[in-house]
LUMLUM-29024 format. One record per atom (N, C-alpha, C, CB): residue number from 1; residue in three letters; chain; atom name; x, y, z. Coordinates in nm, 4 decimals. Glycine has a CB too. Layout:
BEGIN
> NUM | ALA | A | CA | X | Y | Z
...
***
This chain:
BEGIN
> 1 | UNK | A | N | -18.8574 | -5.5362 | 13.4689
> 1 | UNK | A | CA | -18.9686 | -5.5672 | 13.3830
> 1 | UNK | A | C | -18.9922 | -5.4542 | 13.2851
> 1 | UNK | A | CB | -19.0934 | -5.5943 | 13.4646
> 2 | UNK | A | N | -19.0525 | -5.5154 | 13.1504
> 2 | UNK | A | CA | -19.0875 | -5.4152 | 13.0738
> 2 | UNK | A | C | -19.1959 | -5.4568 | 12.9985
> 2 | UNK | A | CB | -18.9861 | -5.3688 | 12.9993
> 3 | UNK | A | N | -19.2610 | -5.3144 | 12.9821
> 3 | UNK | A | CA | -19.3859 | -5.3141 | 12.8839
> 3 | UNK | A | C | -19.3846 | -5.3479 | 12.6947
> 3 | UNK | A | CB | -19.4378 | -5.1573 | 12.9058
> 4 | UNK | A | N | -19.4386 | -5.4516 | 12.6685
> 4 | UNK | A | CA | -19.4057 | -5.4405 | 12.5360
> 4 | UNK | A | C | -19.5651 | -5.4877 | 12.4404
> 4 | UNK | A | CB | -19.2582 | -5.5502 | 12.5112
> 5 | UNK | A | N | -19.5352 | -5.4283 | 12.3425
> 5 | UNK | A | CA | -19.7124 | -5.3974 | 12.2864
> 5 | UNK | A | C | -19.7259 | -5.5715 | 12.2235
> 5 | UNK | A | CB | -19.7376 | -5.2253 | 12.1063
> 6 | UNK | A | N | -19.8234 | -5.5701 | 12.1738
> 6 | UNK | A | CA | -19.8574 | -5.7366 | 12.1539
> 6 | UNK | A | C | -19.8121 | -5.7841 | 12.0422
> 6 | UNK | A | CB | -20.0040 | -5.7782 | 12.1495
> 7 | UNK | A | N | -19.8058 | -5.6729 | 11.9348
> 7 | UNK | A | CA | -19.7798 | -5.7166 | 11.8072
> 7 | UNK | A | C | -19.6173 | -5.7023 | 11.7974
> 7 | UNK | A | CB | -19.8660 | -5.6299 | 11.6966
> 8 | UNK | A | N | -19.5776 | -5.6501 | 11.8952
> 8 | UNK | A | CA | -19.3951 | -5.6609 | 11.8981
> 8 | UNK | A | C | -19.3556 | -5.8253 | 11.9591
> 8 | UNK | A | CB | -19.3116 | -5.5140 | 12.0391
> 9 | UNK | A | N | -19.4412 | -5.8716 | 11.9841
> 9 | UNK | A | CA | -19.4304 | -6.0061 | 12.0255
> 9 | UNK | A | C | -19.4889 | -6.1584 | 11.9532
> 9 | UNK | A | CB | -19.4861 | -5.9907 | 12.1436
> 10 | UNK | A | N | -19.6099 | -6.0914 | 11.9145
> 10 | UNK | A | CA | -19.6604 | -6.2078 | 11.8275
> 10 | UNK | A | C | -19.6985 | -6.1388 | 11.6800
> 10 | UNK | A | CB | -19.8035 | -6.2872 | 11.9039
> 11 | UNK | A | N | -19.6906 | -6.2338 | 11.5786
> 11 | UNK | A | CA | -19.7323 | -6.1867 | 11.4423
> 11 | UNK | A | C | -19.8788 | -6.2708 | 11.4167
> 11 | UNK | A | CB | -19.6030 | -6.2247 | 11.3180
> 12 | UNK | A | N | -19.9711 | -6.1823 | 11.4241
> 12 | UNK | A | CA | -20.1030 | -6.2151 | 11.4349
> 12 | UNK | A | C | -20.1176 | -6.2624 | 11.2566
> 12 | UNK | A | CB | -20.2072 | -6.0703 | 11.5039
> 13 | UNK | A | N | -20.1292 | -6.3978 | 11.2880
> 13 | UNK | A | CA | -20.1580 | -6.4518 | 11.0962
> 13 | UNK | A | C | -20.2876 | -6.4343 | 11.0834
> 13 | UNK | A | CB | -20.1280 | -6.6346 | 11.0380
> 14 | UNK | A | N | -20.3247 | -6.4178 | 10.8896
> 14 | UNK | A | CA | -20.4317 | -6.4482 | 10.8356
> 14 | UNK | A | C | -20.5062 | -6.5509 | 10.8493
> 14 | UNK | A | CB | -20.4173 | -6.4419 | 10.7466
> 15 | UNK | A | N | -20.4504 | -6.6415 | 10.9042
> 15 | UNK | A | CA | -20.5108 | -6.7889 | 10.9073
> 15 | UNK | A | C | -20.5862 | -6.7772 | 11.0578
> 15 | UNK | A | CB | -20.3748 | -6.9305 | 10.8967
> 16 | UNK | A | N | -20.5754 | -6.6079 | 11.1383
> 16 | UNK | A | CA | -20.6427 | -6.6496 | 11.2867
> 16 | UNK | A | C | -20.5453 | -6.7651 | 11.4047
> 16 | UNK | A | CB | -20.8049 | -6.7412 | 11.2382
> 17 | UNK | A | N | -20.4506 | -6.7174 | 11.3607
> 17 | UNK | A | CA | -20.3127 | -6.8074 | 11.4444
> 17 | UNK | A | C | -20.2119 | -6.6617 | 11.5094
> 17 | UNK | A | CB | -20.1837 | -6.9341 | 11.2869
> 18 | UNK | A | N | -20.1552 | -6.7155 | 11.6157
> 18 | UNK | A | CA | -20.0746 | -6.6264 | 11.6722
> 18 | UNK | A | C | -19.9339 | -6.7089 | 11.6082
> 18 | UNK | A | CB | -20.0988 | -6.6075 | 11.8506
> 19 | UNK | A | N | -19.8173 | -6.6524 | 11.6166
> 19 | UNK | A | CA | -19.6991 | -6.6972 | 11.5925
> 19 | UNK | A | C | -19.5913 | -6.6266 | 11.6831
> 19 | UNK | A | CB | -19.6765 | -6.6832 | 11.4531
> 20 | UNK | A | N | -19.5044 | -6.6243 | 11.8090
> 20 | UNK | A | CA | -19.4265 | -6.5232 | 11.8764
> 20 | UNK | A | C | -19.3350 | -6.5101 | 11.7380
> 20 | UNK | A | CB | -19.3453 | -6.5716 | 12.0374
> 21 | UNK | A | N | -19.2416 | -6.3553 | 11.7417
> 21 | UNK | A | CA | -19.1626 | -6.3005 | 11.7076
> 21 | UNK | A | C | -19.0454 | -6.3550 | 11.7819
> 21 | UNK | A | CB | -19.1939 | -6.1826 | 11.7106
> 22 | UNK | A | N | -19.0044 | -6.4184 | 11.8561
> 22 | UNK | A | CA | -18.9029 | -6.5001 | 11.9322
> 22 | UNK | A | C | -18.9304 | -6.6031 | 12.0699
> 22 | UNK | A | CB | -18.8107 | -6.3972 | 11.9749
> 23 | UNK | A | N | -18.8058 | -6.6292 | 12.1232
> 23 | UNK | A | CA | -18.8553 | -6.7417 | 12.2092
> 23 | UNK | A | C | -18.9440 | -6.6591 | 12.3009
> 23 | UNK | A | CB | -18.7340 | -6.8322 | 12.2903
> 24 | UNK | A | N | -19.0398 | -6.7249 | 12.3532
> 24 | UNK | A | CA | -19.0872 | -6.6702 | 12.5392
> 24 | UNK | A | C | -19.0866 | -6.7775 | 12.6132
> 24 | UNK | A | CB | -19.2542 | -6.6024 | 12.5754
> 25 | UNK | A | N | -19.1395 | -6.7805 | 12.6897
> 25 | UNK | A | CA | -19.2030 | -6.8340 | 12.8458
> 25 | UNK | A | C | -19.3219 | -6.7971 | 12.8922
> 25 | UNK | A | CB | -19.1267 | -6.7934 | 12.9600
> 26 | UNK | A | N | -19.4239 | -6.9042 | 12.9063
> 26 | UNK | A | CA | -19.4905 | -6.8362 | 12.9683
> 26 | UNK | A | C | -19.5433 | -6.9488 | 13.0927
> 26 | UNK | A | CB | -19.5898 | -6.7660 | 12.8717
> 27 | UNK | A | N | -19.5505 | -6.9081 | 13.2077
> 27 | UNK | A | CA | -19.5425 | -6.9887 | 13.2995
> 27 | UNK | A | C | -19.4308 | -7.0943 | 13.2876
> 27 | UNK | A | CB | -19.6605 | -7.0377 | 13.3104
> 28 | UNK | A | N | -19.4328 | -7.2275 | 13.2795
> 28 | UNK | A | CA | -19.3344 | -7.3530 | 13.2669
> 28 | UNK | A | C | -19.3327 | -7.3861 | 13.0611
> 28 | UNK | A | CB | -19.4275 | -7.5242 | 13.3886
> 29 | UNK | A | N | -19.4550 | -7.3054 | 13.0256
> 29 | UNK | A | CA | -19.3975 | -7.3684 | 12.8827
> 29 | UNK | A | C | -19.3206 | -7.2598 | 12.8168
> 29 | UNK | A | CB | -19.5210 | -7.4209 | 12.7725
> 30 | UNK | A | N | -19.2127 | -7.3217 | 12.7420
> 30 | UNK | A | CA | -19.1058 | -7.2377 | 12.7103
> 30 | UNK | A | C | -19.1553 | -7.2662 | 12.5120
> 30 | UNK | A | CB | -18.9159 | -7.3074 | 12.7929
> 31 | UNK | A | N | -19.1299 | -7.1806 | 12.4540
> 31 | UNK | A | CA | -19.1423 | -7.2315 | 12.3225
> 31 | UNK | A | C | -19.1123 | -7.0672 | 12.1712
> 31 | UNK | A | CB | -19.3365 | -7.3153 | 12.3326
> 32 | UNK | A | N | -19.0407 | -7.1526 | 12.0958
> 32 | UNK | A | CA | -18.9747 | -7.0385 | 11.9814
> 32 | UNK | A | C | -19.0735 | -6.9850 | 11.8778
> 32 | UNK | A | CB | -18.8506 | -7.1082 | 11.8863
> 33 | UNK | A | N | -19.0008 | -6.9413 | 11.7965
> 33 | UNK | A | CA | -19.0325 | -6.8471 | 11.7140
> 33 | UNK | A | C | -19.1091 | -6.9693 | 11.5701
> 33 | UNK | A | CB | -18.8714 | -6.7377 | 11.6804
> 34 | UNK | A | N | -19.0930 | -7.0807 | 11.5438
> 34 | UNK | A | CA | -19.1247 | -7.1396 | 11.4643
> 34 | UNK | A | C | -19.2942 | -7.1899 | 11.4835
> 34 | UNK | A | CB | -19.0211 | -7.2280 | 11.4576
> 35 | UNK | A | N | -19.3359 | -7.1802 | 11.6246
> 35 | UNK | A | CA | -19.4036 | -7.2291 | 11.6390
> 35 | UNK | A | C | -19.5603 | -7.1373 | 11.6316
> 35 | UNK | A | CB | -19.3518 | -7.2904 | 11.7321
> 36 | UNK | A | N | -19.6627 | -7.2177 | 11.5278
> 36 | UNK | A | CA | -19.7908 | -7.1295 | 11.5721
> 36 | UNK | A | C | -19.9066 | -7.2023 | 11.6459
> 36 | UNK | A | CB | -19.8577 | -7.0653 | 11.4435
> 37 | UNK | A | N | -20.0132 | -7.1236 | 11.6594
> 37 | UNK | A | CA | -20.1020 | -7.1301 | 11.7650
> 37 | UNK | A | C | -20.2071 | -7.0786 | 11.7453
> 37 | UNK | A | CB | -20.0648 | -7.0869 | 11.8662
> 38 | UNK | A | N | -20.3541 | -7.1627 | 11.7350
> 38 | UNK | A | CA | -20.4529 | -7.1286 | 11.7578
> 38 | UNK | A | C | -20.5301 | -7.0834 | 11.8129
> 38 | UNK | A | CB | -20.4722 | -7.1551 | 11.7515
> 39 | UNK | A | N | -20.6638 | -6.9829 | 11.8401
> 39 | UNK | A | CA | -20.7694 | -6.9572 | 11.9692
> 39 | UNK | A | C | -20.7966 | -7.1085 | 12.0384
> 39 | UNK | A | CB | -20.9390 | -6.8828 | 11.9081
> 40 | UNK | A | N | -20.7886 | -7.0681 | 12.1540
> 40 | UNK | A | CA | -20.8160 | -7.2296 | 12.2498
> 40 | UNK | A | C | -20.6952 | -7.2469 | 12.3056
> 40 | UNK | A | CB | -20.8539 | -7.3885 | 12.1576
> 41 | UNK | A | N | -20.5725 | -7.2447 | 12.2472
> 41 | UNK | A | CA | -20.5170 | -7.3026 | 12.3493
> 41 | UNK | A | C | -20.3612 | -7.2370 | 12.4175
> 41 | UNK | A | CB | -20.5078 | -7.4415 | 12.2966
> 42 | UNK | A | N | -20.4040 | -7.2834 | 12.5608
> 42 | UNK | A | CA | -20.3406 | -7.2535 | 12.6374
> 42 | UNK | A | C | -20.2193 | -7.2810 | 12.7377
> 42 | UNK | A | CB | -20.4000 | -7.2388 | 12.6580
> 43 | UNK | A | N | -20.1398 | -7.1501 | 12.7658
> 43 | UNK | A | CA | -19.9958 | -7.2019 | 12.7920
> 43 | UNK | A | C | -19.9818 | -7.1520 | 12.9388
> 43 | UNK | A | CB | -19.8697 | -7.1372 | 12.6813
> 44 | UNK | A | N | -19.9311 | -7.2563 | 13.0192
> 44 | UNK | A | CA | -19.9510 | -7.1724 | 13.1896
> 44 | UNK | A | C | -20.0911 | -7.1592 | 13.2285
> 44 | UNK | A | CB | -19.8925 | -6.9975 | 13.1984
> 45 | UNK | A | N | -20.1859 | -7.2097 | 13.1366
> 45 | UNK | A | CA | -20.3316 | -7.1888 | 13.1702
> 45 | UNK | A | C | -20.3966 | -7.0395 | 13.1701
> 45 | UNK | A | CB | -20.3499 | -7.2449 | 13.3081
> 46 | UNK | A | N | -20.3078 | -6.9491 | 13.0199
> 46 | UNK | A | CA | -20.3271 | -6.8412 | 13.0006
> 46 | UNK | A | C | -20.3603 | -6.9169 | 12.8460
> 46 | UNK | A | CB | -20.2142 | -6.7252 | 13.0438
> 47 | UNK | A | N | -20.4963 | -6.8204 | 12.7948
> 47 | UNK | A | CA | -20.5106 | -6.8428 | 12.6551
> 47 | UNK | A | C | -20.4659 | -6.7134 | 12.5912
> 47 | UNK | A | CB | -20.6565 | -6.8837 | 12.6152
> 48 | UNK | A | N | -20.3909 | -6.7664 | 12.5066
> 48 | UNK | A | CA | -20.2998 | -6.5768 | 12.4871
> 48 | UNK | A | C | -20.4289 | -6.4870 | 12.3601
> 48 | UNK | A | CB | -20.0483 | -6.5999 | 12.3544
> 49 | UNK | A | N | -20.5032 | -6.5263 | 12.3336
> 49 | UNK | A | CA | -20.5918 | -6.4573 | 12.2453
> 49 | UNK | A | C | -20.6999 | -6.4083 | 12.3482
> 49 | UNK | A | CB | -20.6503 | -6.5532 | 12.1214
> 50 | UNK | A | N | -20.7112 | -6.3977 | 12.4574
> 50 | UNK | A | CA | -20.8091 | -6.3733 | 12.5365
> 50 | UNK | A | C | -20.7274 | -6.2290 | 12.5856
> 50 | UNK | A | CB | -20.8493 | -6.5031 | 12.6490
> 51 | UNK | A | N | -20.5801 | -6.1987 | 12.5149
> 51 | UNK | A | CA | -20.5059 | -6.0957 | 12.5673
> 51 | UNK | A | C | -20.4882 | -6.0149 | 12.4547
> 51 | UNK | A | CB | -20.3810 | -6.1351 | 12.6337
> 52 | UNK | A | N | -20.5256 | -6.0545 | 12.3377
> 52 | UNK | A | CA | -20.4950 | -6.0286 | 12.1874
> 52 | UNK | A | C | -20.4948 | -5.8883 | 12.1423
> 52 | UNK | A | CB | -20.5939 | -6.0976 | 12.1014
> 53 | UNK | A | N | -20.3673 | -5.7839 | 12.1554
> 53 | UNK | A | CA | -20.3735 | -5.6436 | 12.1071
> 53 | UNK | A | C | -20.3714 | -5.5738 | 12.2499
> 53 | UNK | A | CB | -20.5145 | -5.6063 | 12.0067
> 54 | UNK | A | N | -20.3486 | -5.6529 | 12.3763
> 54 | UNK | A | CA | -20.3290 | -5.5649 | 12.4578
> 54 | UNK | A | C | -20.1384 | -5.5973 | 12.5379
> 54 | UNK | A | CB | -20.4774 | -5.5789 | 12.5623
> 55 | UNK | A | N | -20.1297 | -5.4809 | 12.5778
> 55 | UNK | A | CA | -19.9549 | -5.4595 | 12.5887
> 55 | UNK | A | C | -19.9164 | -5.6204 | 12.7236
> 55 | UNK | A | CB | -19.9035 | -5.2253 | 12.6908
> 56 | UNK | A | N | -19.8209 | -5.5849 | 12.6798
> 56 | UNK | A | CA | -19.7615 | -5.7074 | 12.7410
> 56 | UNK | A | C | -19.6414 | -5.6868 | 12.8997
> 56 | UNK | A | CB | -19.6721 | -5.7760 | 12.5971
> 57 | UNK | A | N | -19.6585 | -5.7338 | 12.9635
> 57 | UNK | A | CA | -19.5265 | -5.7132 | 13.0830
> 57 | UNK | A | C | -19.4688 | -5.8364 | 13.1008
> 57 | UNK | A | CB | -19.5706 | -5.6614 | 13.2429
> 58 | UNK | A | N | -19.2970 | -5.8222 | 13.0498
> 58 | UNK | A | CA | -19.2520 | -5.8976 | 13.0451
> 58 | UNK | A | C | -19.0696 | -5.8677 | 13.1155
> 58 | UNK | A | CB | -19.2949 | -5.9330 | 12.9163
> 59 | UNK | A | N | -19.0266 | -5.9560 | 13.1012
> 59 | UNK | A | CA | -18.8576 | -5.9777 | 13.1647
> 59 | UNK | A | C | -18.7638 | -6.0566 | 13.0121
> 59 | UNK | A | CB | -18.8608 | -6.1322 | 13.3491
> 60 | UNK | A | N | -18.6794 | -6.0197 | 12.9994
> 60 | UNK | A | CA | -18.5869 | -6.0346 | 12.8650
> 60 | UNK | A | C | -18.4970 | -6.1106 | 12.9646
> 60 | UNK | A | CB | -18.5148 | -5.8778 | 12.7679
> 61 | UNK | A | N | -18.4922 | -6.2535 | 12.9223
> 61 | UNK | A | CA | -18.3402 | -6.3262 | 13.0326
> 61 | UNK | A | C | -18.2968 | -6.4040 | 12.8893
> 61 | UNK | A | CB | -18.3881 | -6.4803 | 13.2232
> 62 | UNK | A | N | -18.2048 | -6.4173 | 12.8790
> 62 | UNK | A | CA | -18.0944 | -6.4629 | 12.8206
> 62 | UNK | A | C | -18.1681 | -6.5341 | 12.6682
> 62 | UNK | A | CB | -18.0082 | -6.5734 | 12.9352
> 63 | UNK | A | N | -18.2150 | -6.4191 | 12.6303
> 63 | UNK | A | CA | -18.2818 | -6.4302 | 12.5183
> 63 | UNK | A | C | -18.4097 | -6.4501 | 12.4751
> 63 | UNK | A | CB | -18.2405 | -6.4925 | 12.4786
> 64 | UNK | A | N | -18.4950 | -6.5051 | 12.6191
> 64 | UNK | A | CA | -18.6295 | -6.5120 | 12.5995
> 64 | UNK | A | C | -18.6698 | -6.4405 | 12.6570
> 64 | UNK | A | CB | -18.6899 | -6.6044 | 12.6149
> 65 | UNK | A | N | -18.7957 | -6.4224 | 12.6153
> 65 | UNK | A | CA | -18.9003 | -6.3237 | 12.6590
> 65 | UNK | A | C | -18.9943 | -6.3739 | 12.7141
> 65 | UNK | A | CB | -18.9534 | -6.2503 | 12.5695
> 66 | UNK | A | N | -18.9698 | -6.3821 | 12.9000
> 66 | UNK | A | CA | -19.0222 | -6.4430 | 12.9725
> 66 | UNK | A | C | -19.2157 | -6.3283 | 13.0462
> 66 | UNK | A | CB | -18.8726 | -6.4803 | 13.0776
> 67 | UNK | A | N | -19.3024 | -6.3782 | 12.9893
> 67 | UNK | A | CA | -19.4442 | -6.2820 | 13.0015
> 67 | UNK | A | C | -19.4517 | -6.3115 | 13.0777
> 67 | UNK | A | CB | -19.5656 | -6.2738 | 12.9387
> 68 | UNK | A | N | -19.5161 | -6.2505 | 13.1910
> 68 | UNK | A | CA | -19.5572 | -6.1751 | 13.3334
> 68 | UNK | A | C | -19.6637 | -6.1552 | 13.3948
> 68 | UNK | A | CB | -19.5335 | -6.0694 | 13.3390
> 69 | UNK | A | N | -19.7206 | -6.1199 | 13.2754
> 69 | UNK | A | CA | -19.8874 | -6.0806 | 13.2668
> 69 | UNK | A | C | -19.9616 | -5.9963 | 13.1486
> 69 | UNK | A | CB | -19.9192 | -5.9928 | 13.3909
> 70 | UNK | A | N | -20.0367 | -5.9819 | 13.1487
> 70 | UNK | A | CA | -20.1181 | -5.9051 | 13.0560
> 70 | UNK | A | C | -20.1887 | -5.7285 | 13.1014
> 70 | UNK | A | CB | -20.2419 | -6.0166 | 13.0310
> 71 | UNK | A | N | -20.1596 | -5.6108 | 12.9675
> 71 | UNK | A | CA | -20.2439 | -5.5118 | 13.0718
> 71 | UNK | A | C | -20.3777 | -5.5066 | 13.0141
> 71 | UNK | A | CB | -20.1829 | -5.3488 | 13.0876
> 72 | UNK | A | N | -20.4873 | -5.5176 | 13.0262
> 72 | UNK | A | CA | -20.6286 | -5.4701 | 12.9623
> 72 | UNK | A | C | -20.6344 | -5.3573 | 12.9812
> 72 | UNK | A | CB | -20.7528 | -5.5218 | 13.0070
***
């Protein structure tokens, strides 16, 4: 596992949308780099803006960046 900061993972838009920097995982939903995302909603029953700017623990498998948890 490794530590990685938030903004190496998501590109926080002007519009108040998250966007990942590549594929992840988080719990069972798997999803790429094309895709963005609003406050509210949630993946694995994690709302990832409730984590917003804090570092990340994650596992790198065969290209995705499978998250772990969050550090506050």
């Amino acid at each position: 596992m490794a530590k990685f900061s938030f903004n190496d993972v998501f590109i926080d838009n002007p519009d108040n949308t998250l966007t990942p920097r590549r594929s992840i995982r988080i719990g069972a939903a798997t999803f790429g780099s094309g895709i963005t995302f609003g406050p509210g909603v949630a993946f694995g029953g994690i709302n990832i803006f409730d984590f917003k700017g804090c570092d990340i623990e994650a596992d790198d498998e065969a290209d995705i960046l499978v998250i772990k948890g969050f550090y506050k």
